[in-house]
Structure formats: structure tokens, C-alpha cells
C-alpha positions in Angstrom: 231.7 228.9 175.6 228.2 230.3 175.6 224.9 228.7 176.6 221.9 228.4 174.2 218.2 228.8 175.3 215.1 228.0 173.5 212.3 229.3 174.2 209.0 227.6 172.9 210.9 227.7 169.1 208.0 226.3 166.7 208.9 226.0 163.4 206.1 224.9 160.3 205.5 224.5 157.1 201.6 225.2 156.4 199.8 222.4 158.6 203.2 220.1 159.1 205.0 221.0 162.2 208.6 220.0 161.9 209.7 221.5 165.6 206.5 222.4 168.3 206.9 224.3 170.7 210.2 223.2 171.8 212.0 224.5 175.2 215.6 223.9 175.9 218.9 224.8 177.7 222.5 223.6 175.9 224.5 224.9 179.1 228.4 225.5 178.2 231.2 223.1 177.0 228.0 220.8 176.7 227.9 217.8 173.9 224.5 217.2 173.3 222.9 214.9 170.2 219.6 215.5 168.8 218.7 212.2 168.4 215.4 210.9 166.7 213.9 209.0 163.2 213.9 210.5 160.3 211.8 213.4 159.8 211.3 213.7 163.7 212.9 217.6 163.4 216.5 217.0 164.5 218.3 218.7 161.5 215.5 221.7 161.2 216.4 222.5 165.5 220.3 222.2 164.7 219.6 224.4 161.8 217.4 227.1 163.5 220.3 227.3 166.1 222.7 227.7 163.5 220.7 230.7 161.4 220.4 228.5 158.5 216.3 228.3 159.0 214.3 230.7 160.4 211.8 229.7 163.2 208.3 230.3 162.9 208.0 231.5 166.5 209.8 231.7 169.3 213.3 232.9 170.7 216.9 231.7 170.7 219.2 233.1 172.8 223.5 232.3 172.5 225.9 233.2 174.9 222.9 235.7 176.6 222.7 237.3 173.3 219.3 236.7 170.9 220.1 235.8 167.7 216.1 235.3 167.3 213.1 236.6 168.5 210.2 236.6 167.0 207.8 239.1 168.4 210.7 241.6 168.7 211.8 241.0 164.9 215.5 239.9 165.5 217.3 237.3 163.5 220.9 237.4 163.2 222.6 236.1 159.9 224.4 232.8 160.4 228.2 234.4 159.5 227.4 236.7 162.7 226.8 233.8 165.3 230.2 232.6 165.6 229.1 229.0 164.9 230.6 226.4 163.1 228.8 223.9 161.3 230.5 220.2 159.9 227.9 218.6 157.5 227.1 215.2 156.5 229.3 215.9 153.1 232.2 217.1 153.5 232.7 219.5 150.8 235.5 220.1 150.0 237.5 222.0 147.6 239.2 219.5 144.9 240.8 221.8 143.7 242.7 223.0 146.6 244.9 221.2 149.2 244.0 220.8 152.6 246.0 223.6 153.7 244.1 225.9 151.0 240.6 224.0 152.2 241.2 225.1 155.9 242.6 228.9 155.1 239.9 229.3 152.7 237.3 230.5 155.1 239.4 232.6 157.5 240.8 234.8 154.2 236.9 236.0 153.6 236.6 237.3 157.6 236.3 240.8 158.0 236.0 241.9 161.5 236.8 244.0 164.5 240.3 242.9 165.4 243.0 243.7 167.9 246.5 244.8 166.1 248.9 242.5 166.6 252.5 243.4 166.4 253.7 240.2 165.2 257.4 241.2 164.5 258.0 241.5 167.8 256.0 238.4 168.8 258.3 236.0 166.4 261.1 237.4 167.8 260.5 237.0 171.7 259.3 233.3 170.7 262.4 232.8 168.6 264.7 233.8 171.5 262.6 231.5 173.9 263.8 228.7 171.2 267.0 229.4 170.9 267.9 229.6 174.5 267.6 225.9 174.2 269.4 225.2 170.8 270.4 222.2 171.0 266.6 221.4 170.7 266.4 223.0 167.3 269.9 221.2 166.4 268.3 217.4 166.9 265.2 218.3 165.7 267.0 219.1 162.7 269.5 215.9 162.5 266.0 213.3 163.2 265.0 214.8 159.7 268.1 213.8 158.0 268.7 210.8 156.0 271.7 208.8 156.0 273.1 210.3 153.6 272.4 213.5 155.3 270.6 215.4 153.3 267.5 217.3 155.3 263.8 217.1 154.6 262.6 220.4 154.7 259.0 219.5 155.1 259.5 217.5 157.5 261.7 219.6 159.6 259.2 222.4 159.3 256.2 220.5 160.6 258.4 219.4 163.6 259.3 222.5 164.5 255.6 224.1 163.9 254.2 221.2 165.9 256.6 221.2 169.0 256.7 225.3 169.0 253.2 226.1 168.2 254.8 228.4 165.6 254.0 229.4 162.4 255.6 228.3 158.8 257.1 231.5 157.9 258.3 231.3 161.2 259.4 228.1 161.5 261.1 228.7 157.9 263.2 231.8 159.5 264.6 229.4 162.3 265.3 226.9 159.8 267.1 229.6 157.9 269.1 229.9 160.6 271.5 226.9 159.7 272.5 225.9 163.1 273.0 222.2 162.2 276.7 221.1 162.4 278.7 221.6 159.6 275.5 224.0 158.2 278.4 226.7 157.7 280.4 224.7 155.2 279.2 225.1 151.5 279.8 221.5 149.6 281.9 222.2 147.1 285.1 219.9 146.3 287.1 219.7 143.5 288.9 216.6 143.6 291.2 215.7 146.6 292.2 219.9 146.7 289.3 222.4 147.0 286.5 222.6 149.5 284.7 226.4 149.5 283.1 226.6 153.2 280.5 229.7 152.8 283.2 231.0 150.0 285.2 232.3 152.7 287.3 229.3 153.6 289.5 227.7 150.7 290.6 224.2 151.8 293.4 222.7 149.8 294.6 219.1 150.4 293.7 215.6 150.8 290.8 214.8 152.2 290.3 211.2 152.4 286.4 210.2 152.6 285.1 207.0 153.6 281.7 206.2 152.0 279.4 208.3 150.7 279.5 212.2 151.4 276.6 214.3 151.1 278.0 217.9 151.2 275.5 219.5 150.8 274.5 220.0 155.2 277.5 217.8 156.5 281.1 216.6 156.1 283.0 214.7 157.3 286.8 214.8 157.1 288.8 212.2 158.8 292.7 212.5 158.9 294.6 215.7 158.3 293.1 218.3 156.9 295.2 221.7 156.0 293.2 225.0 156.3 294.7 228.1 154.5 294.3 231.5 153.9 292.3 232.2 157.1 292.1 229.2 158.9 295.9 227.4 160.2 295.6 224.5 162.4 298.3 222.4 163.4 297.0 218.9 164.5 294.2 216.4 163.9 290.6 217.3 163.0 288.3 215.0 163.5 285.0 216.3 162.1 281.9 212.8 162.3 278.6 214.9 162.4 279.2 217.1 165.1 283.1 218.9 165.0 285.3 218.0 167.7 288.2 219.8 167.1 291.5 220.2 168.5 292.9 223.5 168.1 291.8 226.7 167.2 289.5 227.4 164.2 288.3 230.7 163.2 285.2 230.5 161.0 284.2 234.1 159.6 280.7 234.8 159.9 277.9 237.7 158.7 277.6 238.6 162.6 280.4 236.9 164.5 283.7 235.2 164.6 282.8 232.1 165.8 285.5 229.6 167.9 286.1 226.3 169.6 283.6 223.5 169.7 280.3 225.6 171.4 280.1 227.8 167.6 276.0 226.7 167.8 275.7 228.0 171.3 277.3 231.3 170.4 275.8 231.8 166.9 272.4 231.3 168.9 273.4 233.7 171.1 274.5 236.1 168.1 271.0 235.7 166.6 269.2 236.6 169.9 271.2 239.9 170.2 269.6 240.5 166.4 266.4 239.8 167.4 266.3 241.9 170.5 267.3 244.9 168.7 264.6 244.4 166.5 261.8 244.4 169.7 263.5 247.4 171.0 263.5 249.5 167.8 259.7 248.1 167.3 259.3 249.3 170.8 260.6 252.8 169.9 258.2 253.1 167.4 255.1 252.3 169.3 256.4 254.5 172.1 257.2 257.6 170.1 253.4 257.2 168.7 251.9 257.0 171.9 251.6 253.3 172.3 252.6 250.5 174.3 252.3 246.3 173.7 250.5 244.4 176.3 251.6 240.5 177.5 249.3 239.3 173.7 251.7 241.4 171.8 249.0 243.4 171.3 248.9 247.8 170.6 247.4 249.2 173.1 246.8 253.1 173.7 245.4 254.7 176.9 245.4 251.1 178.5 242.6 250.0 175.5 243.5 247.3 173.0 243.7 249.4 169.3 240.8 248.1 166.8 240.0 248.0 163.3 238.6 246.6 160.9 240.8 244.7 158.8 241.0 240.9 157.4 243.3 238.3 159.4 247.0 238.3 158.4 248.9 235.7 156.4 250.5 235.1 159.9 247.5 234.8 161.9 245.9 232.2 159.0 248.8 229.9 159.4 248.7 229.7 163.1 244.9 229.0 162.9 245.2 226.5 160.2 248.5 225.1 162.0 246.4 224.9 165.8 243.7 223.0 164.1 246.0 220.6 162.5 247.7 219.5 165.7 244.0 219.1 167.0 242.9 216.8 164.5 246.3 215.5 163.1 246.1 216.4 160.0 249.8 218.1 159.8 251.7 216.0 157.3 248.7 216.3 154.9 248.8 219.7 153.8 250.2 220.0 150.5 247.8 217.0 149.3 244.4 217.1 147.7 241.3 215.4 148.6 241.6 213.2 146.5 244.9 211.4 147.6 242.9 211.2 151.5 241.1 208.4 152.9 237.3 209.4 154.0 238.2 209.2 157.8 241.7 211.9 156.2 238.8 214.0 154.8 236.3 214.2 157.7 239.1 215.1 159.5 239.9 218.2 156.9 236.4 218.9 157.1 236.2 219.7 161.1 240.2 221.6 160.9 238.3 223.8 158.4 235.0 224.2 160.9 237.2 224.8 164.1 239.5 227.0 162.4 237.9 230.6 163.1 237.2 228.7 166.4 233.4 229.2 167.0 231.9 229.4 170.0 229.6 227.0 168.9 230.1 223.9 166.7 226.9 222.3 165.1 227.6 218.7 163.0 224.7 217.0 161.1 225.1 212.9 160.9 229.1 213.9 160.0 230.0 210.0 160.4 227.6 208.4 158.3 229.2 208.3 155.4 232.3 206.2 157.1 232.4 202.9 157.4 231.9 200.8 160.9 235.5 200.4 162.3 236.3 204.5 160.6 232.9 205.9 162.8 234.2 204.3 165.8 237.7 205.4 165.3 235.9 209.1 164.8 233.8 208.6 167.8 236.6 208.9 169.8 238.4 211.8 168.0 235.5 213.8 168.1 235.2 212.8 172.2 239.0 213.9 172.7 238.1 216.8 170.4 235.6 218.1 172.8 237.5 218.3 175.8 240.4 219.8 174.1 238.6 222.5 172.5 236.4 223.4 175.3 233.5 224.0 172.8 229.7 223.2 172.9 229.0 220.9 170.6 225.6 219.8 169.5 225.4 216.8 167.3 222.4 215.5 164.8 222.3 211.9 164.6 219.8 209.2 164.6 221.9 206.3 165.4 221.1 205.9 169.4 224.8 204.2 169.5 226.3 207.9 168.2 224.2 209.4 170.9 225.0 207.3 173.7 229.2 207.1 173.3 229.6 210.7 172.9 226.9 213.0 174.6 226.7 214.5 177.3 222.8 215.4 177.3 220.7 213.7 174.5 217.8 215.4 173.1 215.2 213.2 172.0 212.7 213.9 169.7 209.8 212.5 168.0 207.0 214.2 165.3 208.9 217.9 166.3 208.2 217.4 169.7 210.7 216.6 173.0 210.0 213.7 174.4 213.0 213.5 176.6 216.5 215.4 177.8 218.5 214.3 179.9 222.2 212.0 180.2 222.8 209.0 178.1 222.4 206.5 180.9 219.3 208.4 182.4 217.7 208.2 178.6 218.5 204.1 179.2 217.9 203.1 182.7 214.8 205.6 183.1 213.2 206.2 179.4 210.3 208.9 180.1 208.1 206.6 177.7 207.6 203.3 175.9 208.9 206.0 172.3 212.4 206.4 174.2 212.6 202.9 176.1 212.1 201.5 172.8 214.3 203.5 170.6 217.2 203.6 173.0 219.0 200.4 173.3 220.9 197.7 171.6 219.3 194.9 171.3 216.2 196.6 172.0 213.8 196.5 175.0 211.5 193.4 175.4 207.9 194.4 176.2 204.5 192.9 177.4 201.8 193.6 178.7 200.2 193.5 182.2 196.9 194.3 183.8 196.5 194.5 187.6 196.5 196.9 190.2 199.0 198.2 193.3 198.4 196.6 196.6 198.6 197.7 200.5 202.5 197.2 200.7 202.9 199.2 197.4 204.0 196.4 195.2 201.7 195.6 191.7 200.1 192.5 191.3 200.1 192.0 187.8 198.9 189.6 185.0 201.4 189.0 182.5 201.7 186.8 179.4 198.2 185.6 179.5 198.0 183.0 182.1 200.5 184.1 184.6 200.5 185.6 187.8 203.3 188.3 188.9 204.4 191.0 191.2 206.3 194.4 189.9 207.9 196.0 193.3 209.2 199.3 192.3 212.7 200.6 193.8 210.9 203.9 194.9 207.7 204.2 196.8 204.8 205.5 194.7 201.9 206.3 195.2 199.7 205.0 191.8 196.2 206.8 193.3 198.4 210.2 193.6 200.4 209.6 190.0 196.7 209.0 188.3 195.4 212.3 189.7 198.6 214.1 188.0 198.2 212.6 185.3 194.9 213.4 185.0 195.6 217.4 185.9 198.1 217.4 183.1 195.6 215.7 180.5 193.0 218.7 181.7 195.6 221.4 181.3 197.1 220.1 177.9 193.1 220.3 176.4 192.3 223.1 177.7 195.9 224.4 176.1 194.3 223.2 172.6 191.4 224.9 173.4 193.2 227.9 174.1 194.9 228.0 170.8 191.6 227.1 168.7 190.3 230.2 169.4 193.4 232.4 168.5 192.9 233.3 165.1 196.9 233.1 164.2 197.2 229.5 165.2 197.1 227.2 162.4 196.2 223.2 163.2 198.7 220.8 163.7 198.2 218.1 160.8 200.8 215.8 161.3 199.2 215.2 164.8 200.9 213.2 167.9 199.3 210.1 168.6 200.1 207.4 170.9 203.3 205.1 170.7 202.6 201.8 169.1 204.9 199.7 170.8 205.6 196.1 169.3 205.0 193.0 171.3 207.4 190.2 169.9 205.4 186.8 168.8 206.2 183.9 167.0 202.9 183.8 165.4 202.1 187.4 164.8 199.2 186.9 161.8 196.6 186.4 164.8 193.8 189.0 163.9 193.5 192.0 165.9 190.3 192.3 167.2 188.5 195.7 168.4 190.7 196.7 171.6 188.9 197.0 174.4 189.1 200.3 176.5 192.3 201.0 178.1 192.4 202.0 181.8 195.1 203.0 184.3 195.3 199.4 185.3 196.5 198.1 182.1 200.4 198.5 182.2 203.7 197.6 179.6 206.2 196.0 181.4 209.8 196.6 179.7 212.7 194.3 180.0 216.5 195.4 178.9 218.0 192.1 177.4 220.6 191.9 180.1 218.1 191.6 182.6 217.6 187.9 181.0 218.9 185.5 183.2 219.0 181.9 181.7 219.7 179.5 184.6 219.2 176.5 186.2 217.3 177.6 189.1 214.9 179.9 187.0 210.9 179.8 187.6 210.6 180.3 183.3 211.0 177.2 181.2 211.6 178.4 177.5 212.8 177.4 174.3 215.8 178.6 172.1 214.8 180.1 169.1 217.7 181.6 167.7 221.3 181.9 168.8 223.7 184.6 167.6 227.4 184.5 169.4 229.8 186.9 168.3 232.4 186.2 170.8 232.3 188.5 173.1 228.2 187.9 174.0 225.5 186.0 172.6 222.2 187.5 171.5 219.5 184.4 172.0 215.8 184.7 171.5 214.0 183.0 174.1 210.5 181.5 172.9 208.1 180.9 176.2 204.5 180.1 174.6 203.6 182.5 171.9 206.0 185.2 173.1 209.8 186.2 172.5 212.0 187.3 174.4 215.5 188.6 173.4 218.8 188.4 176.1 222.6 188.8 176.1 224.8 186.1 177.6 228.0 187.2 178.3 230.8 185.0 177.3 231.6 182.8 174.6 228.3 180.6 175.3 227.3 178.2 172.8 223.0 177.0 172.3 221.2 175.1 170.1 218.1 175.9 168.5 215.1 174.2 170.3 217.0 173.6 173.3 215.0 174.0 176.4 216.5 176.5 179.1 215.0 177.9 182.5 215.2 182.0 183.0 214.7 184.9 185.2 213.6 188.6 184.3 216.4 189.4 186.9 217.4 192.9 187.6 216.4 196.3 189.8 216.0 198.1 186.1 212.7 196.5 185.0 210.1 199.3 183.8 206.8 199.6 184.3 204.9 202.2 182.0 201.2 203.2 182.3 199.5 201.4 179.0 197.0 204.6 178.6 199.5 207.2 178.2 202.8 205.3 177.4 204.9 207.4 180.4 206.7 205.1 182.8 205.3 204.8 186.5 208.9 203.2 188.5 211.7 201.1 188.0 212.1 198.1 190.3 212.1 194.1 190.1 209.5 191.6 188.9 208.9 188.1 190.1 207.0 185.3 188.0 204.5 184.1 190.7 204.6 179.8 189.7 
């Protein structure tokens, strides 16, 4: 699977800058989400990847190919990417069933493709089958019913699925008949006449218990007298599967047939068929100057023969077949849409994508139209679909829940621009910023603010909700003097960046322009006027706090006030009211409390962020202690 590269990819619509200058690497067999609000770009990246929109500037490379540059001029259509792309409807065909909805693409492909000689491929596999036949034989009997007549669907998609075979030839091994009692035609008149393949004429009684489905078996208790060809002399006791005593000789198309192993050596007459047919194909190939290689493939001078041509009806149904075993979709193919459930059709809808199988697979919110308990159930199939295909996936969602259960990377983007990339539990534990602390996480983050300074041993001694006194000790030494002065260095380089671009005549203004992130500080009474903010400095910090990192105890230095409890079993979501200020934490466990009831806490954990105020990017992780 290839890798994809971006390389400052800026795409706009007069002044409104839907992706800026965005730079990133999707390395291979990757599953990475684009994850953001609405409107934050996600959809327009997936889509400049995909060919579907093309980029105002920049470059995009796939696999070490560029499918776009745009100071050299190259854009590559979309149909010539080898992607896939699943959208948020699924749109399908109504009008066709799933099997014509997941063929209908691969009949339109027209490309450079080896020759396959697959006559002599079905053969080979079909005498790798049949050198186990009593396989095929109780595949066969499972899709009986008691009266013993055979469900040919059924049979056929067992036989596709446990061969990895294809219907037409799944329907040739079928045609094979090497059931018991297959050979026997039904046909008896009375007590007297039974016609087995018009060749055997059995006159008598036969006396049958119960009810006899002639058509694949029967079964003939007592004596039964065989003329013409066939004289036995004893008991025949024929249940199912013949055991008989004597000597029967069944004439067959190929092969005189005796004693109770006929299946073994009818599959044996079949395999002497079928190798006759590779050695004459063989011939052929040989007298033209060509050989087969180990993919059934024509080769000539030791180079796989190309052309030109649209895929075969054989190599269709093994794609549609492979996909349907992926997503398990196999017992639906002769239906319609319509007679599938949303979670059948979304399904459907990703066979059809993966079908041609692309090297890269693009999908755009593809579970939002589902209901909760279907996305999760999807979730996973698309998780297990990820490591069984091997592809790169990249996925365009802006539920963080979606992003955190099935990426890899997650891509995280706000007003067209990155704001961070990196693994789900990175994005969670260390959020760049107060945008991705705040937007990542379930409930979400607890914030307030903080104004002190760091101290000789390193630690911050910090003022926190109004009148209290605390001290933030990060996990990692830092040094806040030496972090200012970056941050400074990169404000100076990012102006003189704008600068830069003001004077080049081609660069058009940003309207929809970034601005700082305007973080929400919970209050009970939030209709307290906002005053004119006083100048922010690099001692005014945000302090965030994950809701696990809650501790409600007896022992705990916070006294606060229950003011609303939400169990759900598993956990219970509380808000926690101390002063003016709330505070949201998860109990585990099936804890009961009631509102206004008065409960002693902790900020307790080594995850607790500490984000510079001015420019909203986090300074360290590490533990905070309420000074009483």
C-alpha cells in the first residue's frame, strides 16, 4: 500500500481558505481520521487526495507517484489513482441486486492486464478439491433438507466460500454429482420401475418407509432385484450413503464404477479429464511460443503478456466473491437494496469500493447515517476490515469517538489549518492546544484559569479559582524562561512569514482569519458581565482537567456540592459545584448521589495540563495540588 505526502496543499475559494497550507505524511497500511467541526476542511483534504477537488497550490504525492503538482501542471484524474472512495450515502443501484451493485464498477475498467489462462487455473484448483472429495460430498449433504432435496444456492455459496472459487466454477463441481445416490434418476412407477441415469431398469418391490425424495437420494431397504445390467444376489441396503454387499456395476459417461468407494473413483475419473485439459492447453501455449507461470499467467521471453482488455466474467466473480467474504455479505446477492437493513447496505456499499481493490480507500462520515448500536457494530467491521485488507485508509469524521476507536493517526483540524497529528491517545493525554484538549474527550475537559509564575525547584505556583492557592509540578522538567523565548522566535518568524506573503502579488488575504481559541470556563451563574480583559501575559495559564482525574473522597482538600448526577450503570457523570465553578467527573461503578449533597474531592492524576493562556499551546503535563 502506498504512502501519501502533502506538501503545503492550500486550497481556496476567493478570500475563504477551506485547507492552508497544509503538510502531511499518511505512511502505508495507515488508518488515519480527519477529524474536525463542520466546515474546518476535512471533506475538501480527503477530496483533494482522492482527485475529486483540485488544490489551489501545492503537491500530492501517492505511492512516490504525483498525482498533483501545481507549479509543474500535473493533476491526475480520479479513475487513474487507484483509490476507492465510500460516501456518506450509499448509493446504490435499486434497481440492481447486490451482486449487480458490486460488479457494476469492475465491468467499466479498461486497463493494462496480464492474460490469464483461466481454464487451466479451474482445473488445477478443481483437482486440488477433489483429492479430498469427501469434502465436497458433506458439503453437499449439510445443504440438504430432510426430505433430501439440495439447495443449490446454498451449496454454491459454501463451496465459493470454503474454496475461494468462483460461481461458474463452483457450479461445474456441483455439476459433478458426486453426492450418494446422485447417479440414480428418480423415476418409479409403482412398486416395478426405477430408471437410474436411463441406463439401469429396476423391476420389483421396493418397499419405502416414509417419505422419498428421488430426486438426489434413495433409499431402498429389503430386496431389491437389478436386471438387464446389474444381477445381485443378496441384501442391499442403500440409507444415504450405499453399503452394498455384492457386486454392482453402474455404467457411467467415463467409467465403470464398483463396490462402495464409486465417489472416490469417479473423482479420480474427473481429475484424469481435467488433466488432459491443462496438458492440451499447455500444448497450445507451447507451440506459440509461450509458457504459464505459478499465477496461471502467459508469459513469453520470461515477461508476463499484456493488453488492453476489460476484466473477464471470471475474474468479476472472484472479485465480487473476495469482497463478500470480507464484509459478509454472501447470502445477499440475489437481493435488492431494498429488502437490506442500513448496516446490510453500508456493508454493500464498501464490497463495491474494495472490489477493484484500491490502493487507497477514502470514506466520508460513512456511519452517520446508522443508528448508535449499528455504528458501533460497523466500528468494528471497519477495524477488522483494515487489517485484513492491508489498505490505507483515511476516514472523514467529526465525531472524536469515530476517531479515537478506529485510527491509527488522527488529523486534526480547525479553520483549514492542522492543529495536531499524531495517535489517538497522544491527541488525549497531550492535546497540542486548549482547540484539541477541548474537542477531544468524552465528557469533555474541565478548565480554569491560573495566574502565577514557575519557581526555583521548577514547580508553578499558581492562583486558581479566585481565592485559592496551588502548585502545578509538571512530569518533565521545563524550562518556562527557555519555552517563552521559543515561543516568542516562532511568533517573530510566523509575522515576518505574513509579511513575506503581503508583498507577493499572487497571494490573496486570508478572510476567514485564525483567531485564538475561546475556551469555555463552566459556571453556575454565567450572566456575570464581561468586563474589558485585561492584557494577557505569559503568566496567565488554563489549567485542564480530564473528568477521571476527579477524585471525590473522604480525605479530599475540596469541599463541593452535587449538582447533577447522571448514572448509567456502568459510571456516573456528576457535576461538582465548588463556589461559582463546575466541575464535571466520572465515578466508576454503580454509585448513587443526591443533588445538593456535599462531597470532598481531589484533582488527582499525573495527566493534568497546563496550557499558556496567551497562545492556547500546552507548556507540560504533571499533578496539581490545592494549597488549603
Amino acid at each position: 500500500m502506498p504512502e501519501i505526502v502533502l506538501e503545503n496543499v492550500t486550497k481556496r475559494w476567493g478570500k475563504f481558505y477551506a485547507v492552508d497550507n497544509l503538510n502531511l505524511v499518511i505512511e502505508d497500511n495507515a488508518f488515519v481520521t480527519l477529524l474536525g467541526p463542520s466546515g474546518c476542511g476535512k471533506t475538501t483534504t480527503l477530496r483533494m487526495i482522492a482527485g475529486l477537488e483540485t488544490p489551489t497550490s501545492g503537491k500530492i504525492t501517492i505511492g512516490g507517484i504525483t498525482v498533483f503538482d501545481s507549479e509543474k501542471g500535473i493533476n491526475i484524474s480520479a479513475n487513474k489513482r487507484h483509490v476507492g472512495f465510500l460516501f456518506q450515502n450509499y448509493a446504490l443501484w435499486p434497481n440492481m441486486t447486490v451482486y449487480q451493485n458490486i460488479c457494476f464498477g469492475l465491468k467499466n475498467i479498461k486497463e493494462d492486464m496480464a492474460t490469464v489462462d483461466y481454464d487451466v487455473k479451474n482445473a488445477d484448483t478443481l483437482i486440488k478439491i477433489l483429492s479430498k472429495p469427501e469434502e465436497v460430498v458433506q458439503v453437499i449433504n449439510e445443504c440438504m433438507d430432510k426430505s433430501g432435496v439440495l439447495d443449490t444456492n446454498k451449496a454454491l455459496i459454501k463451496l465459493i466460500d470454503l474454496y475461494d472459487i468462483s460461481i461458474y466454477t463452483a457450479k461445474e463441481l456441483l455439476s459433478y454429482k458426486l453426492q450418494e445416490g446422485s447417479n440414480r434418476e428418480e423415476k418409479v412407477n409403482g412398486e416395478e420401475i426405477a430408471n437410474i441415469e436411463g441406463k439401469i431398469n429396476i423391476e420389483g418391490k421396493n418397499n419405502i418407509e416414509g417419505k422419498n425424495n428421488l430426486e438426489r437420494k434413495i433409499n431402498l431397504e429389503r430386496k431389491t432385484n437389478l436386471e438387464r445390467k446389474t444381477n445381485i444376489e443378496g441384501k442391499n441396503n442403500i440409507e444415504g450413503k450405499a453399503n452394498i454387499e455384492g457386486k454392482v456395476y453402474i455404467e457411467e459417461k467415463a467409467n465403470d464404477i464398483e463396490g462402495k468407494n464409486h465417489i472416490e473413483e469417479k473423482a479420480q475419473v474427473i481429475c484424469q479429464k481435467l488433466k488432459l485439459v491443462i496438458e492440451n492447453s499447455k500444448k497450445k501455449h507451447k507451440e506459440a511460443g509461450c509458457e504459464l507461470n505459478e499465477n496461471y499467467e502467459i508469459t513469453k521471453n520470461g515477461q508476463v503478456v499484456k493488453t488492453v482488455r476489460k476484466m473477464t466474467k471470471e475474474e468479476i466473480d472472484l472479485a465480487v466473491r473476495r469482497v463478500s467474504r470480507i464484509v459478509k455479505i454472501g447470502m445477499f446477492m440475489d437481493r435488492y437494496p431494498s429488502e437490506l437493513s442500513g448496516g446490510q447496505q453500508q456493508r454493500v456499499a464498501i464490497a463495491r469500493t474494495l472490489a477493484p481493490e484500491p490502493a487507497v480507500l477514502f470514506m466520508d462520515e460513512p456511519l452517520s447515517n446508522l443508528d448508535a448500536k449499528l455504528r458501533l457494530e460497523m466500528r468494528s467491521e471497519l477495524q477488522r476490515l483494515h487489517i485484513e485488507t492491508g489498505s490505507t485508509f483515511v476516514y472523514v469524521t467529526h465525531d472524536q469517538l469515530e476517531a479515537m476507536t478506529l485510527a491509527t493517526k488522527i488529523c486534526l483540524i480547525d479553520n483549514g489549518v492542522l492543529n495536531q497529528y499524531d495517535r489517538p491517545l497522544d491527541v488525549y493525554n497531550k492535546p497540542s492546544n486548549l482547540f484539541v484538549a477541548d474537542f477531544v474527550g468524552n465528557p469533555a475537559i474541565n478548565f480554569m484559569e491560573a495566574k502565577g509564575e514557575q519557581i526555583a525547584d521548577g514547580n508553578f505556583e499558581l492562583n486558581v479559582l479566585e481565592n485559592m492557592k496551588a502548585t502545578f509540578m509538571p512530569r518533565e522538567k521545563i524550562d518556562m524562561a527557555l519555552w517563552i523565548k521559543q515561543q516568542k522566535m516562532e511568533e517573530e518568524s510566523k509575522h515576518q512569514s505574513e509579511l513575506a506573503k503581503q508583498k507577493d502579488k499572487k497571494n490573496v488575504e486570508k478572510g476567514n482569519k485564525d483567531s485564538r481559541f475561546q475556551y469555555r470556563i463552566a459556571k453556575v451563574d454565567e450572566s456575570e458581565a464581561l468586563g474589558e480583559e485585561k492584557q494577557i501575559t505569559y503568566n496567565d495559564f488554563v489549567i485542564g482537567i480530564r473528568p477521571e482525574f476527579i477524585k471525590i473522597s473522604e480525605n479530599g482538600s475540596l469541599t463541593g456540592e452535587i449538582y447533577s448526577a447522571m448514572p448509567t450503570g456502568m459510571e456516573t457523570t456528576v457535576k461538582i459545584r465548588i463556589g461559582n465553578f463546575l466541575f464535571t467527573g466520572v465515578v466508576f461503578g454503580g454509585v448513587l448521589y443526591e443533588i445538593g449533597q456535599k462531597v470532598k474531592l481531589d484533582f488527582d492524576g499525573k495527566g493534568i495540563l497546563l496550557f499558556s493562556r496567551k497562545n492556547g499551546k500546552i507548556i507540560a503535563q504533571g499533578t496539581l495540588k490545592i494549597i488549603k
